[in-house]
C-alpha positions in Angstrom: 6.0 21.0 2.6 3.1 20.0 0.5 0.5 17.1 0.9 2.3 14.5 -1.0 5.5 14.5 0.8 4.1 14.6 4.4 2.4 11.6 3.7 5.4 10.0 2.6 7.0 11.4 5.5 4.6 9.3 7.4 5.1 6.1 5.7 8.8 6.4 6.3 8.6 6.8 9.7 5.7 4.1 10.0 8.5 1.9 8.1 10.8 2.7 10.7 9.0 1.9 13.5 8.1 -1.5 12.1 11.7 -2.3 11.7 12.4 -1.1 15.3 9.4 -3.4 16.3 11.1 -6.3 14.9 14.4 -5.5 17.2 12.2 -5.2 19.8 10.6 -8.6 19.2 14.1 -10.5 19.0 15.0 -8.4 22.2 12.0 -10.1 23.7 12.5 -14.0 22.1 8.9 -13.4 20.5 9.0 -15.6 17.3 5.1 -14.1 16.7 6.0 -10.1 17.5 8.7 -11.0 15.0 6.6 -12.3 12.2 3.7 -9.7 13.0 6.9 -6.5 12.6 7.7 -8.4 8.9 4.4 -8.5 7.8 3.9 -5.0 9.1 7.4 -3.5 7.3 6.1 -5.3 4.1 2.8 -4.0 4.1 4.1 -0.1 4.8 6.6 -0.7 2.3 4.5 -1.6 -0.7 1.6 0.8 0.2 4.2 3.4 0.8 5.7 2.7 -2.6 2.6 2.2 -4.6 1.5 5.7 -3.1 4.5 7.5 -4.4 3.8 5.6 -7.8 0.4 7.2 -7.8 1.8 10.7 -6.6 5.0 10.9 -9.0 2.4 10.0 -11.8 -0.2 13.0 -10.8 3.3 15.3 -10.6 2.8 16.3 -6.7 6.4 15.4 -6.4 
């Protein structure tokens, strides 16, 4: 496995802990752990895509 897709490995399972944050925020009736897992998500999310933007266009994947 070379550089490019562990690091995408990472972001996906950063992503998936953000959306498990959010379940645990309604779990707990936290309307601010709720917003905080969104914003978190959204922020993995576009980094994570922007980065495989930046690898597809160097060819690393």
């Amino acid at each position: 496995m070379n550089k490019a897709k562990m690091v995408m490995f990472i972001f996906a399972l950063a992503a998936m802990l953000s959306m498990v944050s959010i379940g645990y925020a309604i779990a707990i009736k936290s309307i601010v752990a709720i917003l905080i897992g969104i914003v978190a998500l959204c922020v993995v999310m576009m980094t994570g895509f922007k980065m495989k933007r930046k690898f597809r266009d160097q060819g690393l994947l």
